[in-house]
VMD Tcl script that builds the backbone (N, CA, C; Angstrom):
set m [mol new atoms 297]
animate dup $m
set s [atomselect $m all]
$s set {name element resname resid chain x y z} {
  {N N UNK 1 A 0.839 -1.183 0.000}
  {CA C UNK 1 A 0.000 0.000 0.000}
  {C C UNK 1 A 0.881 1.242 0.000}
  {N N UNK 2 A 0.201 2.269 -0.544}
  {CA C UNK 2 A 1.151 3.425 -0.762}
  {C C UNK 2 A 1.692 4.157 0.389}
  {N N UNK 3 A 2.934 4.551 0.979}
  {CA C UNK 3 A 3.181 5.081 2.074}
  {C C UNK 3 A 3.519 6.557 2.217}
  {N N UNK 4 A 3.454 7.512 2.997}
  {CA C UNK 4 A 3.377 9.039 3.129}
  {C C UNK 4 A 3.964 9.400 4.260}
  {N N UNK 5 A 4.968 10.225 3.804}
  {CA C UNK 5 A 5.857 10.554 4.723}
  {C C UNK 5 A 4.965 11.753 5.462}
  {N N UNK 6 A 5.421 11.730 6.917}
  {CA C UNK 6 A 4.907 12.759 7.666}
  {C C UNK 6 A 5.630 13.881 7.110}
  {N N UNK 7 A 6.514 14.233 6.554}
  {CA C UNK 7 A 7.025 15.434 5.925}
  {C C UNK 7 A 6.105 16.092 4.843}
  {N N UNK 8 A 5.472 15.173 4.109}
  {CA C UNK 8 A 4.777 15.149 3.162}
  {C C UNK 8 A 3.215 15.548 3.577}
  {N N UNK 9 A 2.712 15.045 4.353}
  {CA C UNK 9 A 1.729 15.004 5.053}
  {C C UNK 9 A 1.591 16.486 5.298}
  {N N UNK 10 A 2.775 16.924 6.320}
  {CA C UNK 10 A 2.506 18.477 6.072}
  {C C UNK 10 A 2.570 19.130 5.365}
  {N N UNK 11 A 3.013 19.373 4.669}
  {CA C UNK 11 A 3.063 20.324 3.231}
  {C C UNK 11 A 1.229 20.142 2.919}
  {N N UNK 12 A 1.018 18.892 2.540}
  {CA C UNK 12 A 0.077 18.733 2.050}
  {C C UNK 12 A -1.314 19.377 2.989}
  {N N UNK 13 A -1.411 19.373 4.060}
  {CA C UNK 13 A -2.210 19.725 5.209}
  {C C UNK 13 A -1.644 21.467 5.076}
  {N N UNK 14 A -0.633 21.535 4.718}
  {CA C UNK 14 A -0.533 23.359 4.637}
  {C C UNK 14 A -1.168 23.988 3.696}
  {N N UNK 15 A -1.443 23.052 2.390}
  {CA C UNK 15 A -1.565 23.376 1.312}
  {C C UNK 15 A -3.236 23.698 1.118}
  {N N UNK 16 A -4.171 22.334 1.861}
  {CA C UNK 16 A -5.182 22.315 2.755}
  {C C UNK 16 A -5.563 23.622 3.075}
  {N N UNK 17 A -4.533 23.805 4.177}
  {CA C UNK 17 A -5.622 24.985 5.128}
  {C C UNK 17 A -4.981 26.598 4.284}
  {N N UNK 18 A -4.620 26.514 3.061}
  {CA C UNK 18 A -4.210 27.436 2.879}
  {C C UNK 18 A -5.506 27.777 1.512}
  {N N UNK 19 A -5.876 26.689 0.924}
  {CA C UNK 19 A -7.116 26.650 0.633}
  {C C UNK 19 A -8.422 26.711 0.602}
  {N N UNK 20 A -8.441 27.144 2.319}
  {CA C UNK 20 A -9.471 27.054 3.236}
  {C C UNK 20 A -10.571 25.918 2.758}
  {N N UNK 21 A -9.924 24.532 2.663}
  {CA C UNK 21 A -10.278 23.136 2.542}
  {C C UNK 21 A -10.484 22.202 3.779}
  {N N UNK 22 A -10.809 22.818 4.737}
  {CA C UNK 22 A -10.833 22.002 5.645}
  {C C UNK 22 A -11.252 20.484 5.320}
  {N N UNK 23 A -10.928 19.689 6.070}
  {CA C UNK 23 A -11.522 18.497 6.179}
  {C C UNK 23 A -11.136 17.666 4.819}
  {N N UNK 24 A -10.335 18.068 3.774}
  {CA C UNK 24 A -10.382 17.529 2.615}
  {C C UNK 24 A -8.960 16.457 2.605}
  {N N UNK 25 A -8.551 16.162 1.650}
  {CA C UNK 25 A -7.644 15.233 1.841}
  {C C UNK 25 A -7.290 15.603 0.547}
  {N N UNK 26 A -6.221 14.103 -0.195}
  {CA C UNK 26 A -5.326 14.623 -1.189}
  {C C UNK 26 A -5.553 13.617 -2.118}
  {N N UNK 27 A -6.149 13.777 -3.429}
  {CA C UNK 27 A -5.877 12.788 -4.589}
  {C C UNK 27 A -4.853 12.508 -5.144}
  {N N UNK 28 A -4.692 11.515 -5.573}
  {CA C UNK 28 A -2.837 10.841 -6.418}
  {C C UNK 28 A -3.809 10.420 -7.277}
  {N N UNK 29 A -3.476 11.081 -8.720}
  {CA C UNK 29 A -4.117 10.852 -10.351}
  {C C UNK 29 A -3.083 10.427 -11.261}
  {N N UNK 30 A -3.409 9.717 -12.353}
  {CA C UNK 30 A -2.617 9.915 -13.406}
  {C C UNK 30 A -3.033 10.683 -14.377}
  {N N UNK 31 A -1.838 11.401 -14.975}
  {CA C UNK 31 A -2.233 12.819 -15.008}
  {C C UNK 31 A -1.795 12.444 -16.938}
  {N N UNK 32 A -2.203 12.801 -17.935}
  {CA C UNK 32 A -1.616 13.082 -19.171}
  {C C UNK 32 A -0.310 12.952 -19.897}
  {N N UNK 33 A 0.302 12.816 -20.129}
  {CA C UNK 33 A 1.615 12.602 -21.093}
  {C C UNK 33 A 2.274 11.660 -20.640}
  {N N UNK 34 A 4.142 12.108 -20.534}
  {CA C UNK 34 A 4.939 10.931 -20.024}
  {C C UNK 34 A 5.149 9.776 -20.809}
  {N N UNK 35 A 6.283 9.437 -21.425}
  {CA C UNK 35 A 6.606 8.726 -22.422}
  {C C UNK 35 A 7.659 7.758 -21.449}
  {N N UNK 36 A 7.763 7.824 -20.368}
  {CA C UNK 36 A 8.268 7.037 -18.859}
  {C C UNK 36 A 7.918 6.342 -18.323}
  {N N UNK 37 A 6.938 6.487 -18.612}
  {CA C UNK 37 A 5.746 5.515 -17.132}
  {C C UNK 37 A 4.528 6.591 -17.359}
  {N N UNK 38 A 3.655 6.189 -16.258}
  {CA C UNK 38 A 2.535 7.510 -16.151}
  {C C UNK 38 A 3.211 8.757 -15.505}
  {N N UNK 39 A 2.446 9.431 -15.651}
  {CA C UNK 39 A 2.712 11.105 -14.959}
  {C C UNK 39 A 1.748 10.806 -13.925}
  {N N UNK 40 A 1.837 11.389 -13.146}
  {CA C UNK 40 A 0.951 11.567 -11.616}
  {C C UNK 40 A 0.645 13.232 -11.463}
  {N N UNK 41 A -0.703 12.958 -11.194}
  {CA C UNK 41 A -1.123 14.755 -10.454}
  {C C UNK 41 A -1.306 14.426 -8.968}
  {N N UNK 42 A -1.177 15.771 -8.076}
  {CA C UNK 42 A -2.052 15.737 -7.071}
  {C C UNK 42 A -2.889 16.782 -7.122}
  {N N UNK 43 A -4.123 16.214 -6.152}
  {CA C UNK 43 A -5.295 17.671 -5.788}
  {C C UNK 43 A -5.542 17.806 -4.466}
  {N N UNK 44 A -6.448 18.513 -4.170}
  {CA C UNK 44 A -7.142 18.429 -3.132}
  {C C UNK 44 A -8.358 18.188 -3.457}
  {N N UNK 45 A -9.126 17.339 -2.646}
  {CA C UNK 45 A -9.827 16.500 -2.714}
  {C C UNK 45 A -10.906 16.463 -1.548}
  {N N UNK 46 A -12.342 16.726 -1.126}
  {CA C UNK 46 A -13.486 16.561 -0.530}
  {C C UNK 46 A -13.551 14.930 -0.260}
  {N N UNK 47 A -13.804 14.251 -0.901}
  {CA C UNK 47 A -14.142 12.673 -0.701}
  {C C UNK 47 A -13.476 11.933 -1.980}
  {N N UNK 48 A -12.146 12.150 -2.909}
  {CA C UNK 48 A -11.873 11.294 -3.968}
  {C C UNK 48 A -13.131 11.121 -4.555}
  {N N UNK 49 A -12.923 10.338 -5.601}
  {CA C UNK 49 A -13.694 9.626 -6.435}
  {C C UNK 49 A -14.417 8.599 -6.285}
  {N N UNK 50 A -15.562 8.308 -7.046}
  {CA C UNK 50 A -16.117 6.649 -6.584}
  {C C UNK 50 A -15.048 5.577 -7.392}
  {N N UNK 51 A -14.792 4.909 -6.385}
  {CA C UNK 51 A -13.493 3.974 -6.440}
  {C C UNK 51 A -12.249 3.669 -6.145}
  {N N UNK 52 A -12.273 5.365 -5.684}
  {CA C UNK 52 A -10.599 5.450 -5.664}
  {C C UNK 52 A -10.237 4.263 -4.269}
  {N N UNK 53 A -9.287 4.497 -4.118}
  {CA C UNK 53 A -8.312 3.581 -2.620}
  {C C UNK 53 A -8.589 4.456 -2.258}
  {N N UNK 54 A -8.659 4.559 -0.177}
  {CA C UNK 54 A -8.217 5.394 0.398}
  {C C UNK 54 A -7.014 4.746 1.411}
  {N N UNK 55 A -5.585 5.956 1.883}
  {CA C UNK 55 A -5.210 5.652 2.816}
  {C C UNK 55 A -5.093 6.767 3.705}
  {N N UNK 56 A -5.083 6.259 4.893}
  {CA C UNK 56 A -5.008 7.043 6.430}
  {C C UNK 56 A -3.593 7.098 6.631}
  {N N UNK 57 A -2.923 8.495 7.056}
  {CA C UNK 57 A -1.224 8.604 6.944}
  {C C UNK 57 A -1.521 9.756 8.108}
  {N N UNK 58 A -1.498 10.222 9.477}
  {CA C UNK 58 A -1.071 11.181 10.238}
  {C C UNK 58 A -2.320 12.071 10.368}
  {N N UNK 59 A -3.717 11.573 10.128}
  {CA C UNK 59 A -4.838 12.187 10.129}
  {C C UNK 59 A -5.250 12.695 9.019}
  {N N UNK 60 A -4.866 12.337 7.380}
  {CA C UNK 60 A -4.686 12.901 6.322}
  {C C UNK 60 A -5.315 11.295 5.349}
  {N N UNK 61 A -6.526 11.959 4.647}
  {CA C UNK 61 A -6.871 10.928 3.777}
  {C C UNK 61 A -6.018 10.953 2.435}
  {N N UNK 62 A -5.599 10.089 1.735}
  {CA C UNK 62 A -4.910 10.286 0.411}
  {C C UNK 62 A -6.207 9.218 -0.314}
  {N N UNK 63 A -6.654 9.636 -1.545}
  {CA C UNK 63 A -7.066 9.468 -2.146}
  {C C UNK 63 A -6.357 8.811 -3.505}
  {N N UNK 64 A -6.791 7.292 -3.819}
  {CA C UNK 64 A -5.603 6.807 -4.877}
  {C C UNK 64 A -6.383 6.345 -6.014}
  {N N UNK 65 A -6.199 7.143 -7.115}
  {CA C UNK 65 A -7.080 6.874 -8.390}
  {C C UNK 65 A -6.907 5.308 -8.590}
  {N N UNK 66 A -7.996 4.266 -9.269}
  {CA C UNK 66 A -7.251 2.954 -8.958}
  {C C UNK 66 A -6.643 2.338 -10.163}
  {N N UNK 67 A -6.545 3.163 -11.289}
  {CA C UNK 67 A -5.930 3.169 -12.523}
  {C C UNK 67 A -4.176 2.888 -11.910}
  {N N UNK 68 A -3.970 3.687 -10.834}
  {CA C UNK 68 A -2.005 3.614 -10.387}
  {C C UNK 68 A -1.973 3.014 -9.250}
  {N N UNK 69 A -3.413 2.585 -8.714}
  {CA C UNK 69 A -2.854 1.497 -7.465}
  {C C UNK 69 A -2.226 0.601 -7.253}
  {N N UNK 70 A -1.982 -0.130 -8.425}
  {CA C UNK 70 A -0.970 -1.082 -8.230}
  {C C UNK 70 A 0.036 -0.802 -8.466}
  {N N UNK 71 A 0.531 0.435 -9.087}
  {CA C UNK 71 A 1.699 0.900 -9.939}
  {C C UNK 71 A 2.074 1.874 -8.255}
  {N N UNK 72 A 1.883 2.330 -7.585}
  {CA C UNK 72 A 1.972 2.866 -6.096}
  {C C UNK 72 A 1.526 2.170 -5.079}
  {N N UNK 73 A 1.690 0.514 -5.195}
  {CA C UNK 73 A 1.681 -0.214 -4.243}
  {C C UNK 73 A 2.929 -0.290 -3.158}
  {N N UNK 74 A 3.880 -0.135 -3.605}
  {CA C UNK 74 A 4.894 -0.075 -2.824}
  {C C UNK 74 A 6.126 1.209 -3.090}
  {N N UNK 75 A 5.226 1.709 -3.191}
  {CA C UNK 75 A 5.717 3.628 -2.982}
  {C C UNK 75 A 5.251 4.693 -2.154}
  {N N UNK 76 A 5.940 5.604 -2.145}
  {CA C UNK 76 A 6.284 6.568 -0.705}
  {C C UNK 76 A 6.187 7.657 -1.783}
  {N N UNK 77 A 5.268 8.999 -0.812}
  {CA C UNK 77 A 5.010 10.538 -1.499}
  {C C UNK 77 A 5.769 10.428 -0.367}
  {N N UNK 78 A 6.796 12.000 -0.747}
  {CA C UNK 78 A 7.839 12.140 0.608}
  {C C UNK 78 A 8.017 14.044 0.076}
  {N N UNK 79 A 8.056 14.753 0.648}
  {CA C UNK 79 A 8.050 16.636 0.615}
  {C C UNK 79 A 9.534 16.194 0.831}
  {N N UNK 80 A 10.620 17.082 -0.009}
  {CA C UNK 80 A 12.110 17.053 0.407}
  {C C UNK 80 A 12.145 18.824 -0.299}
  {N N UNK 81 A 13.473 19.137 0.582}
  {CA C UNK 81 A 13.547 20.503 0.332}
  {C C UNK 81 A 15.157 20.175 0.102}
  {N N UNK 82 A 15.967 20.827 -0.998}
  {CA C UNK 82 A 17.349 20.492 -1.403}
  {C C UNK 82 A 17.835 22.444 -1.726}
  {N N UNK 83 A 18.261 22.752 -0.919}
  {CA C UNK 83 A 18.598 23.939 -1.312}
  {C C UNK 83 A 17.162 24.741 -2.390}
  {N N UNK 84 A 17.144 24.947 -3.711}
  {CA C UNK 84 A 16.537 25.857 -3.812}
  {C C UNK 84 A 15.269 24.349 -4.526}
  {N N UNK 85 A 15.559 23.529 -4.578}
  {CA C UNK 85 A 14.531 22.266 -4.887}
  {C C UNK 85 A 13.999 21.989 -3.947}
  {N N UNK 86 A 12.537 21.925 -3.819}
  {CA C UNK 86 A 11.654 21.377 -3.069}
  {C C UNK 86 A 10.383 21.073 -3.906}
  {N N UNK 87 A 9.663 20.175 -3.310}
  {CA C UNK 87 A 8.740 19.503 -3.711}
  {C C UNK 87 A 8.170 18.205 -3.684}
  {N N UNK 88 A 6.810 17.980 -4.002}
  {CA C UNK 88 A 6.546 16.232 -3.925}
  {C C UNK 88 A 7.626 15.483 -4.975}
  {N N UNK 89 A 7.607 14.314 -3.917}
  {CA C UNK 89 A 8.159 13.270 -4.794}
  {C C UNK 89 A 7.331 11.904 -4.860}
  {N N UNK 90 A 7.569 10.696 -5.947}
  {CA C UNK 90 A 7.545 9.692 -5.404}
  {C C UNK 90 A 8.686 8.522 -5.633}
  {N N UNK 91 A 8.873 8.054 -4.256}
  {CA C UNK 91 A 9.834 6.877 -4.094}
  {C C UNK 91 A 9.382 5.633 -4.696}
  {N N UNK 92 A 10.247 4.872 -5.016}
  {CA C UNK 92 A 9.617 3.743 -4.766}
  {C C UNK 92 A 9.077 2.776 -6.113}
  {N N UNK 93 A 9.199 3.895 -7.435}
  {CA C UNK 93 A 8.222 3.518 -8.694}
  {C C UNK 93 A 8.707 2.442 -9.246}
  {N N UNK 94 A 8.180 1.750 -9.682}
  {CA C UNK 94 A 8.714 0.879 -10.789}
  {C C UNK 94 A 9.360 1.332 -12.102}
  {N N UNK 95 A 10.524 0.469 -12.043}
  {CA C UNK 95 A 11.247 1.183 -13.221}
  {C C UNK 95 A 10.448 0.554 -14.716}
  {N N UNK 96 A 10.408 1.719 -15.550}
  {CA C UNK 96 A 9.531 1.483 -16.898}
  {C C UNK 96 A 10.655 2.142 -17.850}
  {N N UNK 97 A 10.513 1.658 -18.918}
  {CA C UNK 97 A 11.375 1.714 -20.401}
  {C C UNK 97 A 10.773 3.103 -21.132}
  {N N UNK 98 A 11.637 4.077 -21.152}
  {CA C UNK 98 A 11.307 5.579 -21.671}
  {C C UNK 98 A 10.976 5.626 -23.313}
  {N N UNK 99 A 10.286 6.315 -23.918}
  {CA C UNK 99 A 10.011 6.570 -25.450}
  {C C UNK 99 A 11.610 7.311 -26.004}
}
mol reanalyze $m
mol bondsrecalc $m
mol representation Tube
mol addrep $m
């Protein structure tokens, strides 16, 4: 199942209340292009979709489209800040053959 770093968690919960989203949680989509693998979006999210996965990470619902659930079965969203780089990531992907 997909795992979420508490680093991540906050950002995402900042991002939340900066939205004035209370109560909402976070979708993981596959998002358009990518000649890699899929591309992934995130949102914010009221209740996901009918179908999606949900997981519970630090009081934070993540919402998992189920098109990449298996493809983020054993991956980690993790917030890292590198000098002037910051941002979501994900760990963990399966390696796929590029165009």
């Amino acid at each position: 199942m997909l795992d979420v770093t508490e680093a991540a968690v906050n950002e995402f919960k900042k991002f939340i209340r900066e939205a004035n989203a209370d109560g909402a949680g976070i979708r993981v989509f596959a998002a358009p292009g990518g000649c890699c693998g899929p591309t992934f979006g995130l949102d914010i999210s009221q209740n996901g979709n009918e179908g999606d996965d949900v997981v519970e990470k630090y009081d934070l619902k993540i919402y998992i489209d189920p098109a990449i659930s298996d493809i983020l079965s054993n991956a980690t969203i993790d917030y890292i800040e590198d000098g002037p780089r910051k941002g979501f990531t994900i760990l963990g992907l399966p390696k796929s053959g590029c165009c």
